[in-house]
C-alpha positions as CSV (number, residue, x, y, z in Angstrom):
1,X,18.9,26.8,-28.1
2,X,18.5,27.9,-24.5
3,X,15.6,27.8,-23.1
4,X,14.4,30.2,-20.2
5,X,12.3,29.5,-17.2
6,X,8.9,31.0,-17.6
7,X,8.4,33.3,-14.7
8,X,5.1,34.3,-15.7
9,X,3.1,31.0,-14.7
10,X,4.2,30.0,-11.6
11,X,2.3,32.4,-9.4
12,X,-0.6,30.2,-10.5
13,X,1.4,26.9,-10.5
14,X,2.0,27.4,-7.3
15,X,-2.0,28.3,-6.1
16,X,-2.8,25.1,-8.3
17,X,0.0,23.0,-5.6
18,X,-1.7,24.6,-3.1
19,X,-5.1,24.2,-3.8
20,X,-3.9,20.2,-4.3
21,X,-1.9,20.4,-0.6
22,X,-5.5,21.9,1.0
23,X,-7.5,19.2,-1.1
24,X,-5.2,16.8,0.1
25,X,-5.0,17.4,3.8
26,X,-9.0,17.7,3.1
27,X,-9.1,14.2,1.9
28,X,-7.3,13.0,5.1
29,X,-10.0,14.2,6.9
30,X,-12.3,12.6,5.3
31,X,-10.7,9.4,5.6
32,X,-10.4,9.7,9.4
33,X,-7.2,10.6,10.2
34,X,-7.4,13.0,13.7
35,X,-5.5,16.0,12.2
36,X,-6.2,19.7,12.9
37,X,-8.7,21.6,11.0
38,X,-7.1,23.5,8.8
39,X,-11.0,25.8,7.8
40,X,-14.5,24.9,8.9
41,X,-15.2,23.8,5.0
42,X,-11.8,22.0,4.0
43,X,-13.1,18.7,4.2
44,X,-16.1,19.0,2.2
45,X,-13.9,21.6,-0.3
46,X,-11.7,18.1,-0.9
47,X,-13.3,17.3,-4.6
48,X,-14.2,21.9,-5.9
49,X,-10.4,22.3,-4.9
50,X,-9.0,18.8,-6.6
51,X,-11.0,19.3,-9.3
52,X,-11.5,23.4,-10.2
53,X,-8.9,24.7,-8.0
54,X,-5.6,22.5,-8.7
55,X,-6.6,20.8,-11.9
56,X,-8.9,23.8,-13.5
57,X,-5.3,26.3,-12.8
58,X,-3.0,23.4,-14.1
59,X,-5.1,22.4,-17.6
60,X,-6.4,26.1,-18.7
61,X,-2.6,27.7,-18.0
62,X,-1.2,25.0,-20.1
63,X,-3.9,26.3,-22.6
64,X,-2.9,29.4,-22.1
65,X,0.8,29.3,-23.1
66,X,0.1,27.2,-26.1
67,X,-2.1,29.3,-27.6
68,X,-0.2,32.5,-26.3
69,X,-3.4,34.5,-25.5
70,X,-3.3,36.7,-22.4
71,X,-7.0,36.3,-21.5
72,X,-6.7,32.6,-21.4
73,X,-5.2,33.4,-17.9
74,X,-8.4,34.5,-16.6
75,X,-10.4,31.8,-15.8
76,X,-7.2,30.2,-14.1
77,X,-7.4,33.1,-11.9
78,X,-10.7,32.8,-11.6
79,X,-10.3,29.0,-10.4
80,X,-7.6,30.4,-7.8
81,X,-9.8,33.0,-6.2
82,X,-12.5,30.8,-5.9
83,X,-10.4,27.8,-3.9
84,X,-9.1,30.8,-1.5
85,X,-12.6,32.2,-1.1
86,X,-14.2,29.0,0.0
87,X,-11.5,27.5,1.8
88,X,-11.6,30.6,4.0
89,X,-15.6,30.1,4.4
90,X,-15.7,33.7,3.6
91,X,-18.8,33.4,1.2
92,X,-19.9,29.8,-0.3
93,X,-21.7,31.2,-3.0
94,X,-18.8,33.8,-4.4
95,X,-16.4,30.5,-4.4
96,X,-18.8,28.7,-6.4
97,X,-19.2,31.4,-8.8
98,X,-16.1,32.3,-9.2
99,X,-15.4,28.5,-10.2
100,X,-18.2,28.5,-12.4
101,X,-16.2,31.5,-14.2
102,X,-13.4,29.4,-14.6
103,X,-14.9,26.6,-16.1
104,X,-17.0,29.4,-18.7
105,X,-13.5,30.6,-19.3
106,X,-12.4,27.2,-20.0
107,X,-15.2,26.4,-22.3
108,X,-14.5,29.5,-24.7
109,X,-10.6,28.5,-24.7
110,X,-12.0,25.1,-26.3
111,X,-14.1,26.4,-29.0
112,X,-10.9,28.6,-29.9
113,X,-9.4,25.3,-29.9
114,X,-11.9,23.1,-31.9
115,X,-12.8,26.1,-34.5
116,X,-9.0,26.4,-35.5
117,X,-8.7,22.5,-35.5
118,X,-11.9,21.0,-35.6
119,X,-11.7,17.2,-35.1
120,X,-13.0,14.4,-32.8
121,X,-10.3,14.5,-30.2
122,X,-10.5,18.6,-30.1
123,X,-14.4,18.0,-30.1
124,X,-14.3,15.3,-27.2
125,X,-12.0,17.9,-25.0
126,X,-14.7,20.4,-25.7
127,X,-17.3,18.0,-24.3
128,X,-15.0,17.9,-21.3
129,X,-14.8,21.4,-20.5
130,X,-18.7,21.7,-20.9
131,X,-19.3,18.9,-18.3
132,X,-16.8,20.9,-15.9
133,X,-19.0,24.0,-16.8
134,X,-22.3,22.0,-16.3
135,X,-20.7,20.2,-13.3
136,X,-19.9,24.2,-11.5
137,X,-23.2,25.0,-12.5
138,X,-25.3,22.7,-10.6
139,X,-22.8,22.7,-7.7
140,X,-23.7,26.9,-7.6
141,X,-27.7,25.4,-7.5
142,X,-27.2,23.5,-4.2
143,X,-26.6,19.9,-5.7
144,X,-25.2,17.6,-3.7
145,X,-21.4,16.4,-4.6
146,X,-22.8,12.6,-4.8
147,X,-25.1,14.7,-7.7
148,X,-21.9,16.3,-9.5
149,X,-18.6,14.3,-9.5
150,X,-19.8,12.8,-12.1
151,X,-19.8,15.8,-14.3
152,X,-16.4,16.8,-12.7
153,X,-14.6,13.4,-13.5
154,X,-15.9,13.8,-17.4
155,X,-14.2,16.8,-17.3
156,X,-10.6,14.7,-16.4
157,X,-11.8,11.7,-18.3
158,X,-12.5,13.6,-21.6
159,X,-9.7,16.2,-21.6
160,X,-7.5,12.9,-20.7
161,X,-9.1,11.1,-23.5
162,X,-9.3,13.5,-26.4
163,X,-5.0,14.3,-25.7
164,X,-4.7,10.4,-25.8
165,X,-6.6,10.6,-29.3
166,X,-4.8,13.4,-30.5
167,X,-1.2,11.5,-30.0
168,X,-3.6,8.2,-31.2
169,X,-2.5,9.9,-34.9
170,X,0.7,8.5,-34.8
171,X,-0.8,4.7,-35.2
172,X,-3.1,5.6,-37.8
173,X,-5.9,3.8,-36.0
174,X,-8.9,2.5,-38.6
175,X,-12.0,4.2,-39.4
176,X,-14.2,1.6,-37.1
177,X,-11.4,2.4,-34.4
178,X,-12.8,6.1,-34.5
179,X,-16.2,4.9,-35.2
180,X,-16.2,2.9,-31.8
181,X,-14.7,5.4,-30.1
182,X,-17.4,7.8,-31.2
183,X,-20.2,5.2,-30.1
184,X,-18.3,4.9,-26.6
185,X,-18.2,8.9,-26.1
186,X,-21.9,8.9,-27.3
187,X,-22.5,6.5,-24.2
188,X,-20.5,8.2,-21.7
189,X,-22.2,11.8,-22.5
190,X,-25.6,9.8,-22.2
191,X,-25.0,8.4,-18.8
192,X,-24.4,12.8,-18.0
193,X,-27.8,13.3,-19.6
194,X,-29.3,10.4,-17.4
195,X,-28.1,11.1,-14.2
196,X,-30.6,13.6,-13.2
197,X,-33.6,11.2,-13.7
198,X,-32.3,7.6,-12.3
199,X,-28.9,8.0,-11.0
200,X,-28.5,4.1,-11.3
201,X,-29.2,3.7,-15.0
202,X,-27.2,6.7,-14.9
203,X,-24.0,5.4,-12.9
204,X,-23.8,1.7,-14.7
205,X,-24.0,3.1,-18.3
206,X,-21.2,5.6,-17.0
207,X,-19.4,2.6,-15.9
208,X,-19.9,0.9,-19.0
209,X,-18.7,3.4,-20.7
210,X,-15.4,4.3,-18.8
211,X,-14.6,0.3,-18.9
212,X,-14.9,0.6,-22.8
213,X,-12.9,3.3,-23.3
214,X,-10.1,1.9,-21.3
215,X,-10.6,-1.3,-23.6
216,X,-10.5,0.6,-26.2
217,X,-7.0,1.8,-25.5
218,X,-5.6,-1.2,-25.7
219,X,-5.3,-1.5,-29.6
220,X,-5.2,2.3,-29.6
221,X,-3.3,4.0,-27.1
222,X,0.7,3.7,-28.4
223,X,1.4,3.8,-24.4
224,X,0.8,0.1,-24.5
225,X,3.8,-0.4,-27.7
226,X,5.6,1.7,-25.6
227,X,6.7,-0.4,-22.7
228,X,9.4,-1.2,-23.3
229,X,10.9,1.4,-25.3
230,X,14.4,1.7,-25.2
231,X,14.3,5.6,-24.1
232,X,13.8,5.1,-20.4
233,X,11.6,8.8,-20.1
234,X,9.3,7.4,-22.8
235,X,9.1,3.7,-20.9
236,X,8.2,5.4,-17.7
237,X,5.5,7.5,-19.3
238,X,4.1,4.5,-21.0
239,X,4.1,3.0,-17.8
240,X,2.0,5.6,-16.2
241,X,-0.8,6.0,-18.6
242,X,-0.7,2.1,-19.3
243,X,-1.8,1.5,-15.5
244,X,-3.8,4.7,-15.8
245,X,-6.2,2.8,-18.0
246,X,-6.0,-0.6,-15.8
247,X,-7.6,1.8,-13.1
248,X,-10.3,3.6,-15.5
249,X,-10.7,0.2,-16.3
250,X,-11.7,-1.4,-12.8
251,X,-13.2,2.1,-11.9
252,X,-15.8,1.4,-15.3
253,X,-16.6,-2.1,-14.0
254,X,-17.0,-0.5,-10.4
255,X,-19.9,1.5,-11.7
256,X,-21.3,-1.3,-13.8
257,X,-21.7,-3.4,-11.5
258,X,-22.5,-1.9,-8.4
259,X,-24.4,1.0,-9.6
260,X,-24.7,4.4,-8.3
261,X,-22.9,4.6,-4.6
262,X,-23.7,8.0,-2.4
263,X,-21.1,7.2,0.2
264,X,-19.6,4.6,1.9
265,X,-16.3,2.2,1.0
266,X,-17.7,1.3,-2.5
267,X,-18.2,5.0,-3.0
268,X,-14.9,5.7,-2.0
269,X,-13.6,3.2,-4.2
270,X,-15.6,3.7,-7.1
271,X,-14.3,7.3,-7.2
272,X,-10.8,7.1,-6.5
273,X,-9.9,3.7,-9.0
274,X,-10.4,6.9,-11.5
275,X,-9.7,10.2,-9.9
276,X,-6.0,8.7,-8.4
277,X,-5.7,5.8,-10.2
278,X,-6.6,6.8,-13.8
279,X,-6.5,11.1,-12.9
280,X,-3.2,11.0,-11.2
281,X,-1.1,8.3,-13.0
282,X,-1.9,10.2,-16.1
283,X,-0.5,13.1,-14.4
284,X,2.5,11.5,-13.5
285,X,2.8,10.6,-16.9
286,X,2.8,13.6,-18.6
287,X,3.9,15.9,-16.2
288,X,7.9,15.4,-18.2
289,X,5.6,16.8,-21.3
290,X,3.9,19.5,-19.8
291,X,5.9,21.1,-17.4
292,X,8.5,22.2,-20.0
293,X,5.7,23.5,-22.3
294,X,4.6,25.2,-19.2
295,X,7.4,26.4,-17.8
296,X,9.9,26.7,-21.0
297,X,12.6,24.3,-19.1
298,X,12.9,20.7,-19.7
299,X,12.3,17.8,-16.6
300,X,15.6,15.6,-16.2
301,X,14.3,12.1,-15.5
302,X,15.6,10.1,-13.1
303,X,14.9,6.4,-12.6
304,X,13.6,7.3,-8.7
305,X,10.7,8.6,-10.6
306,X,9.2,4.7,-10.3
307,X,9.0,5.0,-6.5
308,X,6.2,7.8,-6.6
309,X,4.9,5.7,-9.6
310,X,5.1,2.4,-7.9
311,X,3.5,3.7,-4.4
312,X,0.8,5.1,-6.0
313,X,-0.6,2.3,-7.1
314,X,0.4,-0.2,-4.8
315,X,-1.0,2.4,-2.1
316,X,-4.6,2.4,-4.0
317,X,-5.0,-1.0,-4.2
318,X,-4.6,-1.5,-0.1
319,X,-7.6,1.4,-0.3
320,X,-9.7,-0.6,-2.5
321,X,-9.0,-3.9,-1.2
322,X,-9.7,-2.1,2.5
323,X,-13.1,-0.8,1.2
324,X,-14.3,-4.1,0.2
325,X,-13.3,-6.1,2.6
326,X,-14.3,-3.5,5.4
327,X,-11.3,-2.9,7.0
328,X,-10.8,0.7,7.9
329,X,-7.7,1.2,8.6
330,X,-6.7,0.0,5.4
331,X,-8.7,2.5,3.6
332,X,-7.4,5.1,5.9
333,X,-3.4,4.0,5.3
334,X,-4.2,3.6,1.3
335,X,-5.6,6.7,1.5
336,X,-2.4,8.3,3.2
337,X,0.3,6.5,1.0
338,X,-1.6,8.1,-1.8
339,X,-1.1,11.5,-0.6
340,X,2.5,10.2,-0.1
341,X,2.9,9.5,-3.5
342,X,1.7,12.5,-4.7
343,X,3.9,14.6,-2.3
344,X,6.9,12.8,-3.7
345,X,5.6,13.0,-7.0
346,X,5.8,17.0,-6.3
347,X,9.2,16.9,-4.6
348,X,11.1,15.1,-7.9
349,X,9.4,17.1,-10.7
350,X,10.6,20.5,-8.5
351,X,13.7,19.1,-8.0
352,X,14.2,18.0,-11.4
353,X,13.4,21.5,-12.4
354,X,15.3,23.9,-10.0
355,X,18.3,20.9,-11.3
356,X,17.6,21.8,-14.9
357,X,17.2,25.6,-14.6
358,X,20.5,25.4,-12.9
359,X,22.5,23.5,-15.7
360,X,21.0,25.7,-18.0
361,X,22.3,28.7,-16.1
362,X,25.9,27.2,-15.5
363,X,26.1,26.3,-19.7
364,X,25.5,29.7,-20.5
């Protein structure tokens, strides 16, 4: 059966690629690097336009076609008028608002979700969504991003960790399994609570938490059995989501052991070990899955998928080996390689897609 390219998305695919491209020349700036300045507010728009601008557009349109509702669009437009609105400086406030729309949007999509197929990993995705919600909302009240990232990254970690559940099924994990599991989302959604009174008790239980759950996946996650699977798509993807978790893991034991961090090398490190290393990997994982749910066409891997795989994390560990031991250029090139990685990232899967829609065209 032929499948055709879904022309529909990708006006919003591409605002979520360039709300990532803005977020990442943001980033650079950040890090140091003497580029030109692209708006008066890109480099502190680096974490609203990662988090609500490329991966809000990217996680509710892939809601959206599943579930084959026009109005689950909306709050991915939403999310792409509110990157454009603050990245032009235009008017803080609307941005922020308009993101906060999204994220309400992406809330309702959830409880569509989780009332047609109620069920831990349905309920743990909701949980995610309403920390993105939560997150928007005190961002709109003039908190600090030190104050919110935390309720942004449960967003990524919890929509992450209720898909990994959901294909979980397959290895019939045990009723303690689920029971644990449970405990450890109980613990991560009270390290939210805590935040706003001591933002250390807060920041360690988070970490606790996040280095649990990547334990956890060890006996749980079937990327681990799949290693080395003969089919060489399904080793690659195993491969992603298995270092994924290394990351969230050393991320979670960041935040134990350090506590909260408001800026600085460790701050830098604490956050990226799970925003690139857990965040990204996971998207480079199952990017060969979602795309062609997305966009109707299939992704033709290639082995050369490793080098954006293979850069991204050797790239992260020069970042968080330069934070600790205070070098700064280190952080800075880490920092770069990672963009790197992600730009190559970008260039395969297009290529692989413009290469598919083209064999399709030529077989039919």
């Amino acid at each position: 059966m032929q499948k055709r390219l879904n022309k529909a998305v990708i006006p919003l695919l591409v605002f979520a690629v360039m709300a990532l491209l803005f977020a990442m020349w943001g980033g650079l700036m950040r890090l140091g690097w003497r580029i030109p300045a692209l708006s008066s507010s890109l480099a502190l728009a680096h974490g609203p336009l990662m988090i609500s601008g490329f991966l809000g557009i990217l996680i509710t349109v892939e809601r959206a076609v599943a579930l084959k509702q026009r109005w689950m669009y909306a709050p991915a437009v939403f999310a792409a008028i509110g990157w454009v609105v603050i990245l032009t400086g235009w008017n803080a406030v609307l941005g922020a608002a308009l993101m906060l729309l999204a994220s309400a949007g992406g809330v309702v999509i959830l409880m569509v979700i989780t009332r047609r197929e109620p069920a831990l990993y349905t309920g743990t995705m909701l949980l995610g969504s309403l920390a993105w919600l939560v997150g928007n909302i005190l961002w709109l009240m003039g908190w600090q991003i030190y104050q919110v990232v935390f309720f942004w990254q449960a967003f990524l970690v919890l929509t992450i960790a209720g898909e990994r559940l959901e294909l979980s099924r397959v290895l019939r994990p045990t009723e303690d399994s689920m029971r644990l599991f449970a405990v450890i989302l109980i613990a991560y959604l009270l390290s939210l609570v805590a935040f706003p009174f001591n933002l250390q008790v807060g920041s360690r239980l988070n970490g606790g938490a996040l280095l649990a759950l990547a334990l956890w996946s060890f006996r749980n996650d079937i990327a681990w059995r799949n290693l080395r699977h003969s089919l060489p798509l399904t080793r690659y993807i195993a491969w992603c989501l298995a270092l994924g978790f290394v990351w969230l893991g050393i991320g979670g034991a960041l935040g134990l052991g350090f506590g909260a961090q408001v800026a600085g090398p460790r701050y830098d490190a604490a956050l990226h070990t799970v925003f690139v290393g857990f965040v990204i990997s996971m998207i480079f994982g199952h990017a060969p899955i979602i795309f062609p749910a997305v966009l109707g066409v299939p992704i033709l891997f290639r082995p050369a998928f490793y080098f954006h795989l293979i850069l991204l994390h050797v790239s992260l560990a020069i970042r968080v080996i330069g934070d600790f031991i205070n070098i700064h250029p280190m952080r800075m090139w880490g920092g770069l390689l990672n963009e790197a990685a992600i730009l190559l990232f970008l260039a395969m899967t297009v290529s692989s897609v413009i290469g598919s829609v083209r064999r399709s065209a030529s077989s039919s």
